[in-house]
N, C-alpha and C positions, 0 to 999 in steps of 0.2 A: 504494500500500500504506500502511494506516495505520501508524504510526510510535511505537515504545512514549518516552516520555520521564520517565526517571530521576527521581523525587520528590527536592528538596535533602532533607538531612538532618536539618536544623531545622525543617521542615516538618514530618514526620514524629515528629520529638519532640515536638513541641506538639500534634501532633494528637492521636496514641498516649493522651498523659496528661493533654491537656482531657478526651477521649472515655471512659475508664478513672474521671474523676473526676466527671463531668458525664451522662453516660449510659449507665454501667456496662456499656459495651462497648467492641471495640478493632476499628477499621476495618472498623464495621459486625455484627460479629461479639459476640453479648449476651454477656456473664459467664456465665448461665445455659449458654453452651453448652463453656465454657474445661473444658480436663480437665488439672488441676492436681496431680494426683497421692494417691494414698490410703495413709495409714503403716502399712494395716494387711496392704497385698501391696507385695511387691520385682517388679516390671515390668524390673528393668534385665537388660542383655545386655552382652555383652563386645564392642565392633567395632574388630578389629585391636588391642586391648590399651587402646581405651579406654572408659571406661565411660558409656551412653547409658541414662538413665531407663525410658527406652521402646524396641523394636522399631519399634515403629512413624513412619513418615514419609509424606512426601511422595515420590512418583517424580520422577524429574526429568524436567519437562515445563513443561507453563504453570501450574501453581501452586509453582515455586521461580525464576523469573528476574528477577523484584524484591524490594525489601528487605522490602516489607509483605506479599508474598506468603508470605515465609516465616515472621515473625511470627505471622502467622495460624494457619500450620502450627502452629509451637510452643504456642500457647494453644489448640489441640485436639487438642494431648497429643502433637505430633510429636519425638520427640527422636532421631533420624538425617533428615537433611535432605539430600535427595539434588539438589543446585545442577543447575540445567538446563545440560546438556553445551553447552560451545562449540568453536568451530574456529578455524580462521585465515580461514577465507571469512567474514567477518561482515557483508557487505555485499548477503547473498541475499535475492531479493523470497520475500515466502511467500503464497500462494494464499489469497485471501480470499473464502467464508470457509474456517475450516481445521480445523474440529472438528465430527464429526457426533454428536449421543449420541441420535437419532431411536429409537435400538432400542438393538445392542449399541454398539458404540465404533469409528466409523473418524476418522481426521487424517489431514492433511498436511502439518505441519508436523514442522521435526524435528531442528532448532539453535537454540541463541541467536535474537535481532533485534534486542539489543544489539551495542554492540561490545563486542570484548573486551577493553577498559580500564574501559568501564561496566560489561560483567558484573563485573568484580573490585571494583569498587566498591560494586555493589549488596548482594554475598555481606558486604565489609564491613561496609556498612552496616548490612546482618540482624543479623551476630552482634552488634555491638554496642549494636545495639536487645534482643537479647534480654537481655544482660548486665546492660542500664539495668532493665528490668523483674524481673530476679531480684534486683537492687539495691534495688529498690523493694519487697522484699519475695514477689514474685510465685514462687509454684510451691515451695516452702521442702523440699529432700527428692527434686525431682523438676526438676532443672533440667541436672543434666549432659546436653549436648549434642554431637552428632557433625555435622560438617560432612563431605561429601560430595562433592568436586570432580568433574566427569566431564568430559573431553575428546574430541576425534575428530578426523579420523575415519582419517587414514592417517599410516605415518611421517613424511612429508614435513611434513605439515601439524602434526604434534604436535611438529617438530624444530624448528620456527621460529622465530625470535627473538620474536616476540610473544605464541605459545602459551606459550614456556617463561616468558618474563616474566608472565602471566596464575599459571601454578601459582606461580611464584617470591614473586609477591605474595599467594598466599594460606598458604604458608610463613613466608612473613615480610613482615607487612602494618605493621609500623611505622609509615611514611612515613605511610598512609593513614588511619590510625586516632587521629595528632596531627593532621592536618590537621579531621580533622570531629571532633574531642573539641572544636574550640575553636568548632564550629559549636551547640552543644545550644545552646539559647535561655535565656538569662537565669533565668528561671521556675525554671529545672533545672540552676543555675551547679553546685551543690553536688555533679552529676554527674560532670562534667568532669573531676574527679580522680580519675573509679575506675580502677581496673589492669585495662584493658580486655585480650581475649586478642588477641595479635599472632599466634602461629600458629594459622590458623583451621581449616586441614583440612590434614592430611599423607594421607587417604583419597582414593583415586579409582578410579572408574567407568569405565572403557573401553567407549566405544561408536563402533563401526566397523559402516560401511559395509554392506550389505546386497551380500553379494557379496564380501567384503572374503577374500581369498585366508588362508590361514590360515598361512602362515610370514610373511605381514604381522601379521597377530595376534599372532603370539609374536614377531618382532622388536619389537614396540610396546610391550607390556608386560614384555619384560626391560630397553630402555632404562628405563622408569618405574621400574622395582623398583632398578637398578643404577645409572643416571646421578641421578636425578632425586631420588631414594630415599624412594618411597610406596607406602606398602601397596595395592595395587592389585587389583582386579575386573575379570575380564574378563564383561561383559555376551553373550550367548549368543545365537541364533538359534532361532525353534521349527521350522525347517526341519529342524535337527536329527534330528527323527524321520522323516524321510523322507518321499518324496512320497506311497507306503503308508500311512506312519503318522500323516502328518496327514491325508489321507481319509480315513482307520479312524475315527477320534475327530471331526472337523471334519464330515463330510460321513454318514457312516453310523450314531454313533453321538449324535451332536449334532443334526443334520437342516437344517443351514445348507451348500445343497447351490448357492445363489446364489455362495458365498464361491469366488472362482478361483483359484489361486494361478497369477501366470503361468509362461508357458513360463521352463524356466530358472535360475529363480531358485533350485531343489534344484542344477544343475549346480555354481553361481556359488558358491554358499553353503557349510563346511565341511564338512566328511562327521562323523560322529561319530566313527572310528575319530582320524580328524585331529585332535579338540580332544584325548581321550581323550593321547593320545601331547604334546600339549603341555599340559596340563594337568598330568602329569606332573614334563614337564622346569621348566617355570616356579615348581611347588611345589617343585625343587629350587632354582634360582635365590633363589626367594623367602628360602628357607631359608638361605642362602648370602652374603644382603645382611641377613639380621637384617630381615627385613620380612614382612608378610603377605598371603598368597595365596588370592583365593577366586573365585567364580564368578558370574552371575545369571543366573536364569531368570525372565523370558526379553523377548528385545526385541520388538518388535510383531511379524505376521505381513502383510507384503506380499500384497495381495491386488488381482485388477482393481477397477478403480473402474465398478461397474455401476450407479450412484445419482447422481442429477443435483443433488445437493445442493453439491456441488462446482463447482468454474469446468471446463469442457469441456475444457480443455487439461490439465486431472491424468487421466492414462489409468491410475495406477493408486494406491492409498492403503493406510493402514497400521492392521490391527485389532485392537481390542485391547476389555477386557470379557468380557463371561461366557466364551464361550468360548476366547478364548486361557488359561484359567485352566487349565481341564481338559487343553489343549495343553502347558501350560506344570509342571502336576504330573506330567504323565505323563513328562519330561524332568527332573523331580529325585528322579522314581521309580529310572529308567535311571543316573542319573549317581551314584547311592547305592549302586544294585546293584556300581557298577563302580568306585566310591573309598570306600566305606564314609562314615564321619563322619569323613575325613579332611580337608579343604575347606568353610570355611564356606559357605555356601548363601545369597543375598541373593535376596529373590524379590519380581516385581511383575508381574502380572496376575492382572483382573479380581477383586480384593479388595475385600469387604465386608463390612457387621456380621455374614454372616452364615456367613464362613467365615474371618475375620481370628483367630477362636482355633483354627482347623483349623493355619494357617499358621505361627501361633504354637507350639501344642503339636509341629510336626514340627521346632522350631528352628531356624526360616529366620528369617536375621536381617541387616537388618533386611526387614520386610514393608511393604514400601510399596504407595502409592495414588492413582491419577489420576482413571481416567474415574469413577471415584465418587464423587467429591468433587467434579465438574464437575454433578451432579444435584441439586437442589432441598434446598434447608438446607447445601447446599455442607461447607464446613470444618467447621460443626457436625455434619453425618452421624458425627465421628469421636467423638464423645461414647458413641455406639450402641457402635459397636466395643470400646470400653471396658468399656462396660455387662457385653456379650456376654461379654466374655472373661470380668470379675469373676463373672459366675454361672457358668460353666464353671470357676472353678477352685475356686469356694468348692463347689461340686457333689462334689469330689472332695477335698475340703480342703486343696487345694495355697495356698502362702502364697507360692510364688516360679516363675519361668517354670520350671527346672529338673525342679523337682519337680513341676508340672504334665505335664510331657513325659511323668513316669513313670505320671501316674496317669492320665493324658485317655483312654484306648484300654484303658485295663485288662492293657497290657501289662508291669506293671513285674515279676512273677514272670518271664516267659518272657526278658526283658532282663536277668534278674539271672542267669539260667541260662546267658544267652549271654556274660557280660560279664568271666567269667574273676576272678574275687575270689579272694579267698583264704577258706579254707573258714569259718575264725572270723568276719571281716568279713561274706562270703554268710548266716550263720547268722544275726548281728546285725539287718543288712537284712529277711529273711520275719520276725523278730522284732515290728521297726519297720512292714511292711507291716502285721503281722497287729493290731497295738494300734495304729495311727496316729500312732507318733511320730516323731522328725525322723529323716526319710530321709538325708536329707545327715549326721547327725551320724554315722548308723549307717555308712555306707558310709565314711566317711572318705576317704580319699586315693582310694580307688576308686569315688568318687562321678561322676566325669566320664566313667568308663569304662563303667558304667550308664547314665548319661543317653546316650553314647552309640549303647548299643546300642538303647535306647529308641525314637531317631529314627529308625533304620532301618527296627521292626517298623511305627509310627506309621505311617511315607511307605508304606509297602504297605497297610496298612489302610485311610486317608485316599484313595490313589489309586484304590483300587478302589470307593469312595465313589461317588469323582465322576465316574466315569464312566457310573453310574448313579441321579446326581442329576438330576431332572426340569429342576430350575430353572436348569441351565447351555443346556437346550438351546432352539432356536427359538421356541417355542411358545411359551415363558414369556417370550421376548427379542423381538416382533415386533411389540406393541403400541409408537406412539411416545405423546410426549406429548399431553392431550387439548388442542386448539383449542376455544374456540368461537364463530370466524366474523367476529368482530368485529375490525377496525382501529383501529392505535393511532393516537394520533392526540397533537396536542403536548403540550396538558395533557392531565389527568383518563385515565384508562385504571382495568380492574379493581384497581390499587391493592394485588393479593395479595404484593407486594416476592418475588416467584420472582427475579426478574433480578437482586436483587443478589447475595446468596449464591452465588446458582451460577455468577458474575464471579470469575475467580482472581485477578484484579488486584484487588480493590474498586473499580472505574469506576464501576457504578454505586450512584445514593444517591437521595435524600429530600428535599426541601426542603419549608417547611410555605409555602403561597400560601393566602392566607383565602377559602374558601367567597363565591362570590356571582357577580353580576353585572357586567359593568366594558363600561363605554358606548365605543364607539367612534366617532371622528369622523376628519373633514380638516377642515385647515385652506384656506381659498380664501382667495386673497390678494384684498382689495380697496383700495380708495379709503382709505387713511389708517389701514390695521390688516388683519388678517382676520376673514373671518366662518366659523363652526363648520358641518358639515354631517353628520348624523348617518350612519354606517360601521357597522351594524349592531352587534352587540351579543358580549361575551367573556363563556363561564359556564362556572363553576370551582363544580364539583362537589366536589369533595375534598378535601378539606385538608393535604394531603401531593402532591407531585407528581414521580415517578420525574425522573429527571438523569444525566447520563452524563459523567465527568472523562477528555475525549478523551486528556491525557496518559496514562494506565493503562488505555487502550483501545486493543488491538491487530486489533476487527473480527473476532475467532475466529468468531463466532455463535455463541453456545450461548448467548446471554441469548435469541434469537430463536427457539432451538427451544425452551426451557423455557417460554417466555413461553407463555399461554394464548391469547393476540390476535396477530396478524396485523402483519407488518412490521418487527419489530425493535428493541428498546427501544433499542440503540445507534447505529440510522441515525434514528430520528422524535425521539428524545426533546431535550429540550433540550441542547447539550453546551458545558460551559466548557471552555477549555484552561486551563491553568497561567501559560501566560504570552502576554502580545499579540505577542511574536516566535512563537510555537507559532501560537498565532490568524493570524498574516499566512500562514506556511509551508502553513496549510491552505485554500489560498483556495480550491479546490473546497468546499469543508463549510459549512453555514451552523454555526454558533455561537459562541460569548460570549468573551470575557476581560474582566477587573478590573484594574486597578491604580491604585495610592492617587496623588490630588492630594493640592495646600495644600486642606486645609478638605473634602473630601470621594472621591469615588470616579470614574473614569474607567471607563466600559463600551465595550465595540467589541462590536458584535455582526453577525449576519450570518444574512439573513433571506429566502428564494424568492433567494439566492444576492447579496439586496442589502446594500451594508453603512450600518450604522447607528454616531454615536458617540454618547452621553449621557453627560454630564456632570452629576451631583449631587449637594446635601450643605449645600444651603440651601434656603432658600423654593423659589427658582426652578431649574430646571434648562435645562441646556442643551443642544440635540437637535441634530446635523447630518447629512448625507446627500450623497445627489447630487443639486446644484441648491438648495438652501435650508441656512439655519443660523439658530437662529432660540432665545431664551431665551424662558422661560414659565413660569409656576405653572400647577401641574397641576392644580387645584381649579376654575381657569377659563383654560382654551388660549387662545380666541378672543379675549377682553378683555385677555391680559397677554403675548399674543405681540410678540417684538418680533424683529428681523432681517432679513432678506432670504428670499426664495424666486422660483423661476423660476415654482411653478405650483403646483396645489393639493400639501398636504403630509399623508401619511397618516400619524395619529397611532396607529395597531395597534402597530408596532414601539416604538414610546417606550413604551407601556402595558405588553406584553410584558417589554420588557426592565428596566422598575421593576417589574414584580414578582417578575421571576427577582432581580433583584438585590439586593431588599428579605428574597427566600425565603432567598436563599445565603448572606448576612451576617446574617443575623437573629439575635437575641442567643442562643438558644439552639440555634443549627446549627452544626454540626461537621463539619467538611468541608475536603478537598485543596484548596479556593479560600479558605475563612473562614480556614485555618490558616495559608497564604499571604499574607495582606493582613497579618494580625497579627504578621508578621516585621517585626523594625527594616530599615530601607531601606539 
């Protein structure tokens, strides 16, 4: 199993604000695509009493379990950052590969791959990369941020000395936040001293088990609320509706009649009556610890694994995409009918541009986003959503979510009717509908009690939507992405950069190798020197050539299914590691590592599984192998070879690895390897 490894933290600071300074993007990710905030709408939401810019986030999944990953998030406008749930098991293999986005959305993956002392570090690390960048000016207006902690998956496991130590340090991260304040790199000393936040997230996320008994549910999340004391989510099941109700919608009125759910897993899973009765008593608890209590809809939907996209031994995987949306509405239709706007409502599936203001106007908050943001333009798709929302609410001339709520559906008379004001306030209100002025001013104290009533009318209008929106169901979800036939191959490939974006890690990148022809030969050892034999010929069509940073490659696939050619940008393409101990640990992989001598560069590479080391940084370079070691100028091998060899010596691999390593360090690349070398030793 490939293996994620944690970027230092000085790495990442020099990378961030070379990149931001140099080529006005941040880990790959253009300026053009950052959504920074606009003064002239209030976007913010209230989560557990704290205040978040935006609704909108990331799910916690593979785009929040490293620092940069969430970074990214926040520069396309994420401000609830929902941290990828860990457990006390941190030492599980996960199925490679583990994401399929061929069509709608299946994985199989479904914890951490850190451990959890690195997950705590990395969540560190996030916030105070974001902290550095609103220091820097960045997002001025639109920076307040909610951290999101999510654990799992049973009592035992969340009771454990290392789980509770995992939330304890993001409570109170002191320790962790002087230690890498004194890591920012020189460039950015003047950093070092900001008041970075030490408690980073007092929210969390409950995610249990598929099957997970529901008096374990409520014993788990009254320790959280009572011992632990954080405002707590209980994550939900779409099982919920029933084996009925998810065929109604799933199978009859969707037409995804392939999707099985197995035997069971309705027995295994809560009943509704069951959450219904502890959602209850836990909103008293909550109430009772001075903390806050809400819900999510909805976690994946367990289904057979019928698709050989997968390794043979996952007999069943996890869906998620268009239609768990419609699955997942129809269950904060039900649980609205049955709690009113008593429970805030955190919601994620199958979210996109092109119903993230549906989401929004019914006051699900925060709305977060996975499989869509794992498709083409990746992090930047979240620009769109923005986009979307801003013309839906200047549509109706709302200036804040609130008052969008009341006007998206046209429901805010029938909401005002319902919402019990007082008759001079109600009067005020049709007043401010009927001339366009401030709703909120008009409603006063009974302004929340309106929006509430708002949400409820909204989720009934919105839900009967979508269950007769086209584009949730098969038809529109069955095309994958187009091929066309061609293998990749080490250099040169169509060049269209799909595979970076759509990498939640940023693994992969770009390096520029110059256009041409590049001669290859061996060396034959003869009589008092060698003689050169010509090795056919290396042609570098493009000037840019795709690269893959095996540390921040965890082997998902999904650069492989976006990709338009054949084979994988993560398995063919070139890959550095971080470091030559990372480079040894993967001695099945062929690829690269760097690190600096006196006077020049040390390469290890590893090539049809052989290894190579070059050494350069003067005239001449020095190349070793199995069987020969031998210094040269590379302008002429044959006349300036000097060294030993057992037998003829193929010079492809020296050729290769001076131009990756000329491409990586080149004075205008920027990159997990270039930002690395440029650390003090």
């Amino acid at each position: 199993m490939a293996e994620l490894t944690p970027i230092p933290f000085g790495v990442l600071v020099a990378r961030l604000f070379r990149e931001l300074a140099e080529k006005q993007a941040a880990f790959d990710l253009p300026a053009a695509r950052f959504v920074l905030g606009d003064p002239a709408r209030d976007l913010s939401v209230s989560i557990h009493g704290h205040r978040a810019s935006s609704p909108f986030g990331p799910a916690a999944g593979p785009h929040t379990q490293l620092a940069q990953n969430l970074v990214l998030a926040w520069l396309a406008g994420s401000r609830v950052l929902e941290l990828k749930t860990v457990q006390v098991k941190d030492d599980l293999v996960i199925p490679r590969p583990c994401i399929d986005l061929h069509t709608v959305g299946f994985n199989v993956e479904w914890s951490q791959e850190l451990s959890l002392e690195q997950s705590l570090e990395e969540y560190v690390k996030a916030s105070m990369l974001i902290e550095l960048l609103k220091a820097s000016g960045m997002a001025p207006g639109f920076g307040d941020t909610v951290f999101d902690m999510s654990v799992g998956y049973d009592l035992a496991g969340i009771r454990s000395e290392r789980v509770r130590a995992f939330m304890a340090g993001l409570l109170d991260a002191r320790p962790i936040v002087e230690r890498l304040r004194a890591q920012i790199p020189a460039p950015w000393a003047h950093l070092r001293d900001l008041p970075f936040t030490t408690r980073v997230s007092d929210t969390l996320t409950l995610s249990t088990f598929h099957g997970c008994p529901p008096d374990e549910i409520e014993r788990i999340a009254a320790f959280l609320l009572r011992e632990v004391g954080l405002h707590v989510v209980v994550k939900l099941n779409p099982t919920l509706l029933g084996e009925e109700g998810v065929s109604s919608i799933l199978h009859e009125r969707l037409g995804y009649r392939e999707l099985v759910v197995p035997e069971g897993a309705f027995e295994k899973d809560a009943k509704w009556e069951q959450v219904v009765g502890f959602v209850e008593r836990l909103g008293a608890v909550a109430a009772e610890a001075g903390r806050g209590f809400g819900v999510k809809f909805t976690n994946t939907l367990l289904v057979r694994n019928h698709r050989s996209f997968f390794p043979p031994t996952e007999k069943e995987m996890y869906l998620s995409g268009p239609p768990l949306h419609v699955l997942a509405m129809a269950l904060v239709r039900r649980f609205r009918r049955a709690f009113g706007d008593r429970f805030p409502i955190s919601f994620s599936a199958g979210i996109d541009a092109g119903n993230f203001a549906d989401a929004v106007a019914l006051g699900l908050k925060p709305v977060s986003v996975c499989s869509d943001l794992l498709k083409p333009a990746g992090y930047g798709r979240a620009r769109g959503y923005f986009a979307e929302l801003s013309r839906r609410m200047d549509a109706v001339g709302a200036r804040d979510l609130d008052t969008f709520t009341l006007l998206a559906y046209g429901h805010a008379a029938a909401a005002l009717a319902q919402a019990g004001l007082p008759a001079e306030a109600a009067a005020a209100c049709r007043t401010a509908l009927a001339s366009g002025a401030d709703l909120r001013a008009a409603a006063g104290e009974g302004f929340p009690r309106w929006v509430s009533a708002a949400r409820l009318l909204d989720t009934e209008t919105y839900c009967e939507r979508v269950l007769a929106d086209p584009r949730y169901a098969l038809p529109r979800n069955s095309t994958p992405p187009k091929k066309v036939g061609s293998q990749l191959a080490l250099f040169d490939c169509l060049t269209c950069d799909k595979c970076i974006p759509v990498c939640p890690n940023d693994a992969n990148f770009t390096i520029p190798v110059p256009r041409g022809e590049v001669a290859l030969e061996r060396l034959v050892p003869i009589a008092g020197g060698f003689r050169a034999e010509p090795a056919g010929v290396l042609s570098l069509a493009k000037p840019r050539q795709i690269a893959n940073f095996a540390d921040a490659c965890n082997e998902c696939g999904n650069c492989d299914v976006m990709c338009p050619e054949d084979g994988g940008p993560y398995v063919v393409k070139p890959r550095f590691f971080g470091s030559v101990a990372a480079w040894e640990a993967a001695a099945g992989l062929d690829g690269f590592a760097l690190e600096p001598m006196p006077g020049g560069l040390r390469m290890h590479g590893r090539l049809g599984g052989r290894a190579y080391v070059v050494e350069s940084g003067g005239a001449r370079v020095r190349y070793r192998g199995d069987g020969f070691d031998l210094a040269l100028d590379l302008a002429d091998p044959a006349r300036t070879a000097e060294g030993q060899a057992a037998g003829p010596v193929d010079l492809a691999p020296l050729r290769i690895m001076e131009l990756l390593r000329a491409g990586v360090t080149a004075p205008g690349a920027v990159n997990y390897v270039s930002a690395a070398l440029a650390q003090p030793a």
